[in-house]
N, CA, C and O atoms as a Maestro MAE file, in Angstrom:
{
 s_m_m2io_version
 :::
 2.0.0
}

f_m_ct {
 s_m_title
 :::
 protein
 m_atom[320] {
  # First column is atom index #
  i_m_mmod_type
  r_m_x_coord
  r_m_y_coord
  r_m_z_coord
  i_m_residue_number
  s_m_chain_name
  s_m_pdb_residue_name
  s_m_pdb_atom_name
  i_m_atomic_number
  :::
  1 25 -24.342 19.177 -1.896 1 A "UNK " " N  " 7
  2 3 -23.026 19.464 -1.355 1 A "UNK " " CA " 6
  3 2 -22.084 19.915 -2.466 1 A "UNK " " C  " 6
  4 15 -21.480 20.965 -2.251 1 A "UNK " " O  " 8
  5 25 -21.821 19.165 -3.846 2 A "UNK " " N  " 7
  6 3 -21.264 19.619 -4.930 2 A "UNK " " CA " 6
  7 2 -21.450 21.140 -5.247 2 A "UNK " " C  " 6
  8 15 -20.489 21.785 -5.665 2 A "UNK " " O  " 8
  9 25 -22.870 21.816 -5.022 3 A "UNK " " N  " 7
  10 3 -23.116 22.983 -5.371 3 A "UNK " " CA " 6
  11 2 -22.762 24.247 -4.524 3 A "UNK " " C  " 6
  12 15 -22.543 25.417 -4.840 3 A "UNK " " O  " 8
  13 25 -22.782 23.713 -3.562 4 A "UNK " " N  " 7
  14 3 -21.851 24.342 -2.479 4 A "UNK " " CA " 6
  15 2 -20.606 24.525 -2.635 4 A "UNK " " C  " 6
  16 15 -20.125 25.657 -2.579 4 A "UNK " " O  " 8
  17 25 -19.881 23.449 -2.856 5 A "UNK " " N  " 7
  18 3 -18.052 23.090 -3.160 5 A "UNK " " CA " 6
  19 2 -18.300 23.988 -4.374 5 A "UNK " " C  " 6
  20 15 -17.302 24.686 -4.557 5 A "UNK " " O  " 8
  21 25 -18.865 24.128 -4.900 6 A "UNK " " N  " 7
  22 3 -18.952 24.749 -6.575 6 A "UNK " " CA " 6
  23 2 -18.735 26.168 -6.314 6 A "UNK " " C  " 6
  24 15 -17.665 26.769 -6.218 6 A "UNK " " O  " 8
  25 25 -20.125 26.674 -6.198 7 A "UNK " " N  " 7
  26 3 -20.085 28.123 -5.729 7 A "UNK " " CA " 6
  27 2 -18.678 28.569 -4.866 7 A "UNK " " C  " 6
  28 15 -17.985 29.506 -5.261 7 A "UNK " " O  " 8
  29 25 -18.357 27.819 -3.696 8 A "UNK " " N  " 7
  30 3 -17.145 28.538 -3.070 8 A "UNK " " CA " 6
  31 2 -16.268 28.209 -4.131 8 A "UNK " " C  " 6
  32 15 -15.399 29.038 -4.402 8 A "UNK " " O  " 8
  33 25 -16.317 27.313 -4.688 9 A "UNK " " N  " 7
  34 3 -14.414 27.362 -5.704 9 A "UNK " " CA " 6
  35 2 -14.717 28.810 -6.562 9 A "UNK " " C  " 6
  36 15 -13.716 29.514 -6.697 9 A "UNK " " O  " 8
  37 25 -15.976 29.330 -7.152 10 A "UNK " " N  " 7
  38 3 -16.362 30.118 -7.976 10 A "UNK " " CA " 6
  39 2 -15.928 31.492 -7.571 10 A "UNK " " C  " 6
  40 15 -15.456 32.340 -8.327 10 A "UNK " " O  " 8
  41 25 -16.211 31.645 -5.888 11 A "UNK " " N  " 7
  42 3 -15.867 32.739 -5.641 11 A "UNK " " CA " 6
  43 2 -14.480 32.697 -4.533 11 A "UNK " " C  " 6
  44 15 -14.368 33.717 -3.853 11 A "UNK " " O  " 8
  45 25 -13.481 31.657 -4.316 12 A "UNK " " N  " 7
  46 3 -12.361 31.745 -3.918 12 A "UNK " " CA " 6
  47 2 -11.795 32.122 -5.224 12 A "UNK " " C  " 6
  48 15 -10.951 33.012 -5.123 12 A "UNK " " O  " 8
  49 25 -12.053 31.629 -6.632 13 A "UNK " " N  " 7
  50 3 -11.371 31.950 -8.036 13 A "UNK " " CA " 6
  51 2 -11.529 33.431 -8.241 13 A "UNK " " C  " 6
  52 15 -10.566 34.115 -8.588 13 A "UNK " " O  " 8
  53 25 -12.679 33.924 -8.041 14 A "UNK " " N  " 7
  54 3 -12.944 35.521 -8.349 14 A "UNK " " CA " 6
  55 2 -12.029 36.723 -7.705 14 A "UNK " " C  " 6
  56 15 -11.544 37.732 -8.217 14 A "UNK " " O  " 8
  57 25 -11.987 36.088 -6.090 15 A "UNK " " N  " 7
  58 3 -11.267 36.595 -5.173 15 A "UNK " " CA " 6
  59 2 -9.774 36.946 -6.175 15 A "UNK " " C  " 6
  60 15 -9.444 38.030 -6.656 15 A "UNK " " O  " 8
  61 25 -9.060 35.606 -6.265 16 A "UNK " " N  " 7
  62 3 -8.218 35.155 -6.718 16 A "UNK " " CA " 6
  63 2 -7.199 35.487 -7.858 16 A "UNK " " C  " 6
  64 15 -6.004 35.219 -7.982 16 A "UNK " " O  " 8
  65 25 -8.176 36.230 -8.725 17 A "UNK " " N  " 7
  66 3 -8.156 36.257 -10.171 17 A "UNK " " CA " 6
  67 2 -6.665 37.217 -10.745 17 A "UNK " " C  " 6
  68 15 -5.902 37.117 -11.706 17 A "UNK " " O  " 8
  69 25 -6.802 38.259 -9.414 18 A "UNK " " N  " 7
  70 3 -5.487 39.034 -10.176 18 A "UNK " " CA " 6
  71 2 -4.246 38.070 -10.123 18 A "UNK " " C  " 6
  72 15 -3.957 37.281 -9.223 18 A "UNK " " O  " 8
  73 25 -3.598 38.312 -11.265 19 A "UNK " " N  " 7
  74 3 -2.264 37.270 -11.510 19 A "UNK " " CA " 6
  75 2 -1.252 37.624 -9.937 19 A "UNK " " C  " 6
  76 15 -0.770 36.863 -9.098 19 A "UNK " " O  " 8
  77 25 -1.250 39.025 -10.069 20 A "UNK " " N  " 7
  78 3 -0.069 39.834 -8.993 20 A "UNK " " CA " 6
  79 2 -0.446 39.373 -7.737 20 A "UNK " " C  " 6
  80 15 0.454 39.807 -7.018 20 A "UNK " " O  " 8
  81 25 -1.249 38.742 -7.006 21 A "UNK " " N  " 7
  82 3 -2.113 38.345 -5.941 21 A "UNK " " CA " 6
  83 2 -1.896 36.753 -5.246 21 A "UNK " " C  " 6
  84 15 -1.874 36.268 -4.114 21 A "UNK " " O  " 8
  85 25 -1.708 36.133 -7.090 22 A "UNK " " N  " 7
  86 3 -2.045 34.818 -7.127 22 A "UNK " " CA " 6
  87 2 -0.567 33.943 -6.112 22 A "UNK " " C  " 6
  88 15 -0.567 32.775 -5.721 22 A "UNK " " O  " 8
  89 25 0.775 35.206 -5.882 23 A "UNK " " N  " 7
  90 3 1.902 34.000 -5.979 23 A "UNK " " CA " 6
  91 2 1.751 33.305 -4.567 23 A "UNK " " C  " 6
  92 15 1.207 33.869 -3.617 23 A "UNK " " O  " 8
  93 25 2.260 32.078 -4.516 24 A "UNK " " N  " 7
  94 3 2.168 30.768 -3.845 24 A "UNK " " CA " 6
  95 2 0.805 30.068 -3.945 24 A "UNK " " C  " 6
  96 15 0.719 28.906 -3.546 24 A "UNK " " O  " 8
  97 25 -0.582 30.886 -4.603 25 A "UNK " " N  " 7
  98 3 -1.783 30.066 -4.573 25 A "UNK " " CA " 6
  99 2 -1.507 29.182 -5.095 25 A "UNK " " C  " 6
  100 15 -1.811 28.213 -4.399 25 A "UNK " " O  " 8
  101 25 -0.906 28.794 -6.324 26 A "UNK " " N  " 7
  102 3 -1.494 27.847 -7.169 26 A "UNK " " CA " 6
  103 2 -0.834 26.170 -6.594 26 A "UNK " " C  " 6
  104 15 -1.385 25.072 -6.516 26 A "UNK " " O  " 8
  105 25 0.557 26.630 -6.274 27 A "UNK " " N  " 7
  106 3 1.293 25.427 -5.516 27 A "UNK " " CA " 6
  107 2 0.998 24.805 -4.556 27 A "UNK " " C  " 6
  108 15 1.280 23.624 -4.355 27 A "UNK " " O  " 8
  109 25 0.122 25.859 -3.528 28 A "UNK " " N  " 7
  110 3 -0.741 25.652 -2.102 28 A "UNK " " CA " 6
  111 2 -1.881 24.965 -2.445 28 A "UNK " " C  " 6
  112 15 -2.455 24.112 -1.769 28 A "UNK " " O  " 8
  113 25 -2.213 25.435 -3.665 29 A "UNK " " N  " 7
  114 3 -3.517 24.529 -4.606 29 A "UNK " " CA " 6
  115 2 -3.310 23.311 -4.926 29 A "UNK " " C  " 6
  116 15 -4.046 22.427 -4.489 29 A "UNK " " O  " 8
  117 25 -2.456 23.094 -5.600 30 A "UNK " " N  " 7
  118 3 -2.307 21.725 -6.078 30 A "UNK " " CA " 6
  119 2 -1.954 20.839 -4.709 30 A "UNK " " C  " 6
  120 15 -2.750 19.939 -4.438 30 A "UNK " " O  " 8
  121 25 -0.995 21.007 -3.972 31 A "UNK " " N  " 7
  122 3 -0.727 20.118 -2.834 31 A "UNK " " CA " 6
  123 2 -1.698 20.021 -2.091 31 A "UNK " " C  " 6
  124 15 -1.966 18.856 -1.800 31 A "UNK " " O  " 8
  125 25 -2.492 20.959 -1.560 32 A "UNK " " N  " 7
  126 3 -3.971 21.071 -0.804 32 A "UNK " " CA " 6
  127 2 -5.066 19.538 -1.376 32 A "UNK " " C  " 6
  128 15 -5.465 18.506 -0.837 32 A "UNK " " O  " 8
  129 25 -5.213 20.264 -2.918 33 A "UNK " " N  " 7
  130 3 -5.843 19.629 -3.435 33 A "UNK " " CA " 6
  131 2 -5.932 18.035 -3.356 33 A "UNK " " C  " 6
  132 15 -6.883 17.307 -3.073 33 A "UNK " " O  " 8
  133 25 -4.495 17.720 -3.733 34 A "UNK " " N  " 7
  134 3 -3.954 15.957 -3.852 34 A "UNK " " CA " 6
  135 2 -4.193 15.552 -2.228 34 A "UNK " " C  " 6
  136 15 -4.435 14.372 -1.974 34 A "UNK " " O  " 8
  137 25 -4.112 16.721 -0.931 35 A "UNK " " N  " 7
  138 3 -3.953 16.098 0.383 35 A "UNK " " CA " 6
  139 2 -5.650 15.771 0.820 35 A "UNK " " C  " 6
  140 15 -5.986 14.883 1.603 35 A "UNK " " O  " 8
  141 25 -6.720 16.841 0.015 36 A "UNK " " N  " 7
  142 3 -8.004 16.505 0.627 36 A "UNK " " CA " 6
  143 2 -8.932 15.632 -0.179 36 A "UNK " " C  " 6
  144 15 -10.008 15.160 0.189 36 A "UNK " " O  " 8
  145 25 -8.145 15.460 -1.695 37 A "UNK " " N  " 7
  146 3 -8.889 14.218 -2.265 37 A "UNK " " CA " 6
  147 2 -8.214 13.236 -1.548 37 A "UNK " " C  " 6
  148 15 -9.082 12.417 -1.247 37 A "UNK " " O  " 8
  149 25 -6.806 12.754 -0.973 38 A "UNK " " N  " 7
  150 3 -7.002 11.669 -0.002 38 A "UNK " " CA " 6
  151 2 -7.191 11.637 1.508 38 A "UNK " " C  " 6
  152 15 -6.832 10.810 2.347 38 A "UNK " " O  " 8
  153 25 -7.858 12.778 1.607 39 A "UNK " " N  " 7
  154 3 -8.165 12.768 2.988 39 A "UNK " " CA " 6
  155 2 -10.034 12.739 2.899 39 A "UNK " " C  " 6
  156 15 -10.864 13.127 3.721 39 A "UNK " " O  " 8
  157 25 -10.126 12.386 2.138 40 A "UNK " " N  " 7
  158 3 -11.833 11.802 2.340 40 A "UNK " " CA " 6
  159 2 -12.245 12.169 0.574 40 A "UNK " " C  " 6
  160 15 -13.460 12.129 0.385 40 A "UNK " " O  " 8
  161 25 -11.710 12.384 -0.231 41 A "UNK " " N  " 7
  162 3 -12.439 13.140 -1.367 41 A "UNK " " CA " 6
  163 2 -12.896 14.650 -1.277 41 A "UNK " " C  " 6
  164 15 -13.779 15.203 -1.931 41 A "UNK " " O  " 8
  165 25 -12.065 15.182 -0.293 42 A "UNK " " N  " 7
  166 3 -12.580 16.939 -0.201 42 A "UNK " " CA " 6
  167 2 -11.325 17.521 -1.276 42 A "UNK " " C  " 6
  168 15 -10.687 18.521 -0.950 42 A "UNK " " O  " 8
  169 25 -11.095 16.938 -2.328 43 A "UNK " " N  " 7
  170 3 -9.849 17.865 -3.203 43 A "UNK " " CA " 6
  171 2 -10.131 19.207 -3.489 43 A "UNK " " C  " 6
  172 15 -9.256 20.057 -3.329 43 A "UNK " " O  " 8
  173 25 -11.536 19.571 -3.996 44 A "UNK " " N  " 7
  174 3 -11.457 21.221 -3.741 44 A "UNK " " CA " 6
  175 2 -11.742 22.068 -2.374 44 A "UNK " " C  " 6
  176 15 -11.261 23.192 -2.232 44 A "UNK " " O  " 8
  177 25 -12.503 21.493 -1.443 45 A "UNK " " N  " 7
  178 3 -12.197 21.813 -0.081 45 A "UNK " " CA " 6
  179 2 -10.536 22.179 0.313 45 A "UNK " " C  " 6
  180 15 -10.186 23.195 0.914 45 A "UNK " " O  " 8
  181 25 -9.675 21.157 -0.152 46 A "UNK " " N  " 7
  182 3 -8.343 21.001 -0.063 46 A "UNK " " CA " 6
  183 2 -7.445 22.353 -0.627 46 A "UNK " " C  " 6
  184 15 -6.693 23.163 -0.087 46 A "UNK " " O  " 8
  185 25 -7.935 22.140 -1.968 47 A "UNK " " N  " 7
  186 3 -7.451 22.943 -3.161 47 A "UNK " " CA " 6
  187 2 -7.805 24.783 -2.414 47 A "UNK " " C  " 6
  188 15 -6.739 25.399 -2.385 47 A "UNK " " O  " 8
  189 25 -8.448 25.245 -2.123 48 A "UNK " " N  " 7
  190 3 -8.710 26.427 -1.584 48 A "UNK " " CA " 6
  191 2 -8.111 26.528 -0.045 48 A "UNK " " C  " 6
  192 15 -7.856 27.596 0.511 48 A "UNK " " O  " 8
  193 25 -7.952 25.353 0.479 49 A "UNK " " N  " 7
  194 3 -7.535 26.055 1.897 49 A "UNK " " CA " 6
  195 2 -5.911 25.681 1.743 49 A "UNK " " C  " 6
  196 15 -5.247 25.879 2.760 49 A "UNK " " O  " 8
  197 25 -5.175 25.138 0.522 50 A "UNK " " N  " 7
  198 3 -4.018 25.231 -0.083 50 A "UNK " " CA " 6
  199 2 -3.668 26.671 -0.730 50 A "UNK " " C  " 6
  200 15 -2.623 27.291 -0.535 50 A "UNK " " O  " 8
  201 25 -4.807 27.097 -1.580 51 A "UNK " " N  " 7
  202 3 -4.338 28.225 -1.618 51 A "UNK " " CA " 6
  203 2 -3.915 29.688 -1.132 51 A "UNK " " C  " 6
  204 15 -3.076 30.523 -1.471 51 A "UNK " " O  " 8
  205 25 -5.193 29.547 0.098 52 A "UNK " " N  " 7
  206 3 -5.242 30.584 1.233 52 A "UNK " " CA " 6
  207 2 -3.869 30.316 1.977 52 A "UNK " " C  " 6
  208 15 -3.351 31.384 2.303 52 A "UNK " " O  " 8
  209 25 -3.039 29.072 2.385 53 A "UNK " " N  " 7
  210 3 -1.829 29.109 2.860 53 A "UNK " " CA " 6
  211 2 -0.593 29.471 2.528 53 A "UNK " " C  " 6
  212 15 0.231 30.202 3.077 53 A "UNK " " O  " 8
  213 25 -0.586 28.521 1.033 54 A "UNK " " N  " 7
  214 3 -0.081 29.086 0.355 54 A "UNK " " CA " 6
  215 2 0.170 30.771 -0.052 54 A "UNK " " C  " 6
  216 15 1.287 31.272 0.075 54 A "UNK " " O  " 8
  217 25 -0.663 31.327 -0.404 55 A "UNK " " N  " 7
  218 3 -0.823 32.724 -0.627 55 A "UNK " " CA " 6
  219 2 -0.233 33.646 1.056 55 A "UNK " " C  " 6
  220 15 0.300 34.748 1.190 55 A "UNK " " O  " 8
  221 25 -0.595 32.696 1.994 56 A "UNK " " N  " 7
  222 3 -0.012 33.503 3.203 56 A "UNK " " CA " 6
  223 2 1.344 33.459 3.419 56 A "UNK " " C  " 6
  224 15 1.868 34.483 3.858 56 A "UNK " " O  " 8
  225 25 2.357 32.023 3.101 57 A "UNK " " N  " 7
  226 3 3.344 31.769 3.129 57 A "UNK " " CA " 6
  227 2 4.185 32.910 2.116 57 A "UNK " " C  " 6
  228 15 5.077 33.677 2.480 57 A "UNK " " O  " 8
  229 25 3.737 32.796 1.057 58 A "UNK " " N  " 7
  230 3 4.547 33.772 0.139 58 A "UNK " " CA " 6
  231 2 4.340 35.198 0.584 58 A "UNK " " C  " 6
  232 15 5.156 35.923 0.016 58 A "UNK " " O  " 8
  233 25 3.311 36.048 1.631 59 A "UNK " " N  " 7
  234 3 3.391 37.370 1.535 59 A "UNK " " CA " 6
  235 2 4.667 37.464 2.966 59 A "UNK " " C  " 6
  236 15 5.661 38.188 2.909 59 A "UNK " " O  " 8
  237 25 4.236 36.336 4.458 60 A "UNK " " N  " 7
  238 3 5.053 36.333 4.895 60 A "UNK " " CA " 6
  239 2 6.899 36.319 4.002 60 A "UNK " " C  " 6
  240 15 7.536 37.356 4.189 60 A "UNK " " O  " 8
  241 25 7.267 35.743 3.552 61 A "UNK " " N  " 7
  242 3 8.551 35.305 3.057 61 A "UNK " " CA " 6
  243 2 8.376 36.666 2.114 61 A "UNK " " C  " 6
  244 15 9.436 37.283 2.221 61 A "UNK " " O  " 8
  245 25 7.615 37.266 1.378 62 A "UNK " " N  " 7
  246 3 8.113 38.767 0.791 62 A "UNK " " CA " 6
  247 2 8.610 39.737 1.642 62 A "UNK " " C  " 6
  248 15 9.526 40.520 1.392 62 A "UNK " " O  " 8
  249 25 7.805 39.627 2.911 63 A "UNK " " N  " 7
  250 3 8.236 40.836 4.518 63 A "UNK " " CA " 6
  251 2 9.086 40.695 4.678 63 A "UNK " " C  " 6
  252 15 9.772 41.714 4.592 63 A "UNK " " O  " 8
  253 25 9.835 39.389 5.043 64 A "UNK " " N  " 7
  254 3 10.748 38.771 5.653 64 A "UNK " " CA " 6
  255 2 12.244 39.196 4.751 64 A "UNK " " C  " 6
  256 15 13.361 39.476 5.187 64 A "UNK " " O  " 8
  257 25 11.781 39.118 3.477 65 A "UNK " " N  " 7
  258 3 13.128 39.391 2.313 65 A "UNK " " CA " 6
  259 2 12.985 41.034 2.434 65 A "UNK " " C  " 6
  260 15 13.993 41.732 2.538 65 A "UNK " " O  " 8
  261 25 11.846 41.514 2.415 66 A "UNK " " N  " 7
  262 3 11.751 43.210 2.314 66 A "UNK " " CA " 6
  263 2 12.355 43.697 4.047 66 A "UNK " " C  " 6
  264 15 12.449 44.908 4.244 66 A "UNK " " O  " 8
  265 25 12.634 42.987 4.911 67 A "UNK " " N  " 7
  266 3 13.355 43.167 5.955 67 A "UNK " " CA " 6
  267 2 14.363 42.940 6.346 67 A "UNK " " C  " 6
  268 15 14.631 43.225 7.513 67 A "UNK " " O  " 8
  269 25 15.525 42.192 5.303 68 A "UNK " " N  " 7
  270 3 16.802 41.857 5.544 68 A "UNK " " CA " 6
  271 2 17.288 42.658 4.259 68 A "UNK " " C  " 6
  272 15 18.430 42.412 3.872 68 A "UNK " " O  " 8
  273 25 16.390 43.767 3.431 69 A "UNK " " N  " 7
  274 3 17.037 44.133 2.457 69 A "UNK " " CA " 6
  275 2 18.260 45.242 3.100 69 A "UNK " " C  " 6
  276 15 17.899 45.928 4.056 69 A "UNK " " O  " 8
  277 25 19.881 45.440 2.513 70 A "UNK " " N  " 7
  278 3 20.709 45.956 3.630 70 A "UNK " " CA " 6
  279 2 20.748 47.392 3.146 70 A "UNK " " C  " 6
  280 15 20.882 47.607 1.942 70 A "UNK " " O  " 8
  281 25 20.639 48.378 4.007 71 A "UNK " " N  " 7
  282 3 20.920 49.771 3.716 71 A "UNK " " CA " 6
  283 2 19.879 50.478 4.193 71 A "UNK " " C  " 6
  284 15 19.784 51.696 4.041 71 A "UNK " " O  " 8
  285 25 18.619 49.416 5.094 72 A "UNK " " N  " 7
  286 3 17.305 50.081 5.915 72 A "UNK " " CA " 6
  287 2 17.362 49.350 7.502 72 A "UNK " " C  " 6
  288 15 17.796 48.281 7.931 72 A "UNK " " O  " 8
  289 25 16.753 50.407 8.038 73 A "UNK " " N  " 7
  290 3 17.374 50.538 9.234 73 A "UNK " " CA " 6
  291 2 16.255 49.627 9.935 73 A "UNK " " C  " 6
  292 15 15.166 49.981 9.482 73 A "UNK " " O  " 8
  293 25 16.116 48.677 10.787 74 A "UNK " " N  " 7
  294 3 15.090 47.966 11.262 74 A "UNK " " CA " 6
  295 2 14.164 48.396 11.608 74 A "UNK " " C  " 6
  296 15 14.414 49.528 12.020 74 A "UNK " " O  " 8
  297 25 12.649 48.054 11.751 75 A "UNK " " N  " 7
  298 3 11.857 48.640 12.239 75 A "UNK " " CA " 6
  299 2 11.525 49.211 13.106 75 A "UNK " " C  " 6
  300 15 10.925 50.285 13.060 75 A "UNK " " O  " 8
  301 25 12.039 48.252 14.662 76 A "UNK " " N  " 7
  302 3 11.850 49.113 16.024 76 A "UNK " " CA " 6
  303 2 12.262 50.041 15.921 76 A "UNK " " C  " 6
  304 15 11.435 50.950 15.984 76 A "UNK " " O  " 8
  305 25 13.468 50.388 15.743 77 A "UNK " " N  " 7
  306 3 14.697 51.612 15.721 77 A "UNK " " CA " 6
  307 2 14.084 52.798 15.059 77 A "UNK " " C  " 6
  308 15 13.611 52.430 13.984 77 A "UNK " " O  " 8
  309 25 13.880 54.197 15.282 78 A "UNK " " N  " 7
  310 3 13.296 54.881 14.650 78 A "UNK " " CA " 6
  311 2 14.282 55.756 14.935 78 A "UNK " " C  " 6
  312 15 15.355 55.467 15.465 78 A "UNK " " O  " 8
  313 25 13.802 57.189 14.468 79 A "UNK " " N  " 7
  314 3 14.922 58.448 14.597 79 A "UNK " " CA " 6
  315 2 15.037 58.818 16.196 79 A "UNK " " C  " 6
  316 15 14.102 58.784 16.996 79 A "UNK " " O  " 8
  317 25 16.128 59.107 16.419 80 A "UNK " " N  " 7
  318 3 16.480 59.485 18.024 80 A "UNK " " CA " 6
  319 2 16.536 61.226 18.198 80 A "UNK " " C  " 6
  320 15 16.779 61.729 19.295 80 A "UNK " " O  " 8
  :::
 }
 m_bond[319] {
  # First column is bond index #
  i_m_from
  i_m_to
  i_m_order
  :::
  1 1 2 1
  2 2 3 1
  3 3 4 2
  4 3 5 1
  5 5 6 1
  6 6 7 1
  7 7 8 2
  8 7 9 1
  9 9 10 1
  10 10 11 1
  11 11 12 2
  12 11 13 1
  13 13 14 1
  14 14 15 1
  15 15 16 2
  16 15 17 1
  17 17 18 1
  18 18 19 1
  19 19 20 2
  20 19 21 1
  21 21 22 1
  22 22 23 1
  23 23 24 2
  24 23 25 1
  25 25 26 1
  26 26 27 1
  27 27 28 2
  28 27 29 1
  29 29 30 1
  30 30 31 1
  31 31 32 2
  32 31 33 1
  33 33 34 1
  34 34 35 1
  35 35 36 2
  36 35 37 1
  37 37 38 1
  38 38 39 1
  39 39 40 2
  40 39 41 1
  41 41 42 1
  42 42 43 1
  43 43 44 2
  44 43 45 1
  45 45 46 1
  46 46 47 1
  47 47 48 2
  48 47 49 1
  49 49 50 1
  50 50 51 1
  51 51 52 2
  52 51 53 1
  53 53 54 1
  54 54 55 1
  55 55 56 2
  56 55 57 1
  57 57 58 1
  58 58 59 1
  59 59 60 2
  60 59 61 1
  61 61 62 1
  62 62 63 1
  63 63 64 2
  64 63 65 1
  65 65 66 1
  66 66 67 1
  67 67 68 2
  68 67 69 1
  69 69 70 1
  70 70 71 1
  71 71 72 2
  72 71 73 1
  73 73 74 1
  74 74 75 1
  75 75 76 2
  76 75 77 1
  77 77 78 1
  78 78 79 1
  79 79 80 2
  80 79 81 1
  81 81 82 1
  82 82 83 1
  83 83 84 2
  84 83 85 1
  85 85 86 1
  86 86 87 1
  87 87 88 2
  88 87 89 1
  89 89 90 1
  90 90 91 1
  91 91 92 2
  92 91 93 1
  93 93 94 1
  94 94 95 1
  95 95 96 2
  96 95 97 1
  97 97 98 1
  98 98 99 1
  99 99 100 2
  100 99 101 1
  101 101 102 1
  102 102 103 1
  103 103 104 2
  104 103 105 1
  105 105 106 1
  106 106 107 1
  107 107 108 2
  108 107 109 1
  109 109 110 1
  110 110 111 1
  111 111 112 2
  112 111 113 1
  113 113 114 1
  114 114 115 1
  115 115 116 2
  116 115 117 1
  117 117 118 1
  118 118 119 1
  119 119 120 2
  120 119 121 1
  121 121 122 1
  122 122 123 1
  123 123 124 2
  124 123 125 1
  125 125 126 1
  126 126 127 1
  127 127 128 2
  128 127 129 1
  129 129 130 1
  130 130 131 1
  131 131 132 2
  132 131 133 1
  133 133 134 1
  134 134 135 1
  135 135 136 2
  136 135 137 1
  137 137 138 1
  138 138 139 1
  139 139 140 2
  140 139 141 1
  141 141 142 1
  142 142 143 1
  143 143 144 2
  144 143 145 1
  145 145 146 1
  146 146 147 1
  147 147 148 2
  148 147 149 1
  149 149 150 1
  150 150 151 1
  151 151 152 2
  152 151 153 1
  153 153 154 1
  154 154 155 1
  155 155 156 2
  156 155 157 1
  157 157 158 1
  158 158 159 1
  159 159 160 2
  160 159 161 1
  161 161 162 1
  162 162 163 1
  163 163 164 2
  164 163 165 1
  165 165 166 1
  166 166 167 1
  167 167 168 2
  168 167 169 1
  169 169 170 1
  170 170 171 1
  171 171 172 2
  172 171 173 1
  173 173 174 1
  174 174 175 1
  175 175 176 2
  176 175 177 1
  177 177 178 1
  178 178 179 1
  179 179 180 2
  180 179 181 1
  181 181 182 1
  182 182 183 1
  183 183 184 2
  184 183 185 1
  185 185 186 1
  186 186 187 1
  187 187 188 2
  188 187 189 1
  189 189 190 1
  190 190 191 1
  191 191 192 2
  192 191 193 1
  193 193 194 1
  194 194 195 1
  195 195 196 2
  196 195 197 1
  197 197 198 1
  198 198 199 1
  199 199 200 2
  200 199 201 1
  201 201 202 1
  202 202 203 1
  203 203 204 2
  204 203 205 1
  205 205 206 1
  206 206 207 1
  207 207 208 2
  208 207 209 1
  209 209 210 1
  210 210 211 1
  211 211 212 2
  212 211 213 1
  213 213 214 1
  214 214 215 1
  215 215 216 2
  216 215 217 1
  217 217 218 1
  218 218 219 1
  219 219 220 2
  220 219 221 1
  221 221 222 1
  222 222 223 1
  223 223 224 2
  224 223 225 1
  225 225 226 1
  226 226 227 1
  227 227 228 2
  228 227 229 1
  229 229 230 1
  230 230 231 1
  231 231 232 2
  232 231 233 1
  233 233 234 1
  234 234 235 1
  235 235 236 2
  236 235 237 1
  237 237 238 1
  238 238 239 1
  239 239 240 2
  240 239 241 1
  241 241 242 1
  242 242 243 1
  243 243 244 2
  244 243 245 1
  245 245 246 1
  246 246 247 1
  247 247 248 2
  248 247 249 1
  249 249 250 1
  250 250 251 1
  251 251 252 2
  252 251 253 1
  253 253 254 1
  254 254 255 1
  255 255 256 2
  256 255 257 1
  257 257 258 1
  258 258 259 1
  259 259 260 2
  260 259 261 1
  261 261 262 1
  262 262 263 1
  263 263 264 2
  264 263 265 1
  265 265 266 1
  266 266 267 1
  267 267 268 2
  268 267 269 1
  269 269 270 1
  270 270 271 1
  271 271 272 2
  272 271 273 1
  273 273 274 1
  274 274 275 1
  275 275 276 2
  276 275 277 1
  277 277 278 1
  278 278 279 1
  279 279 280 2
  280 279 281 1
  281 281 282 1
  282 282 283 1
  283 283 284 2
  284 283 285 1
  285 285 286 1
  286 286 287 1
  287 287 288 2
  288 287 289 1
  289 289 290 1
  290 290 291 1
  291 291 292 2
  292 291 293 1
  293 293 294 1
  294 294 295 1
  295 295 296 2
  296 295 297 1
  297 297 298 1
  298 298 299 1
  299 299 300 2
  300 299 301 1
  301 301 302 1
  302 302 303 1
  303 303 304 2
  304 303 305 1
  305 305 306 1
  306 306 307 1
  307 307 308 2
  308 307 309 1
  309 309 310 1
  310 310 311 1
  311 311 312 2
  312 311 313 1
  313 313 314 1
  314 314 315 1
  315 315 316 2
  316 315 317 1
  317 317 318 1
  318 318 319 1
  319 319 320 2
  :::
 }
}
């Protein structure tokens, strides 16, 4: 089972690797991590599905800021 947990941390890290990619992983990581070592001892089980949220939370909240930026016209709205 370790070698399993191994290999996937090996290639969620590879995935992972560009810095520009990485923002909210690592925070989603660590909290993940601390929640699935006490949720049975799965801390890197934890640690990766922290980062995958993480990493989703921050691209949402980039859209979200790249859509209240003021001087662009909302999306539905197109040329008439």
């Amino acid at each position: 089972m370790k070698t399993i947990a191994t290999l996937f941390t090996i290639a969620a890290l590879t995935l992972a690797a560009n810095a520009a990619d990485a923002k909210g992983c690592i925070k989603g990581a660590v909290v993940g991590g601390v929640a699935g070592h006490y949720a049975g001892h799965h801390g890197v089980v934890g640690a990766i599905a922290g980062c995958a949220y993480g990493r989703h939370r921050a691209k949402e909240q980039a859209r979200q800021q790249q859509d209240q930026q003021p001087g662009q016209p909302p999306i539905d709205q197109g040329k008439l």
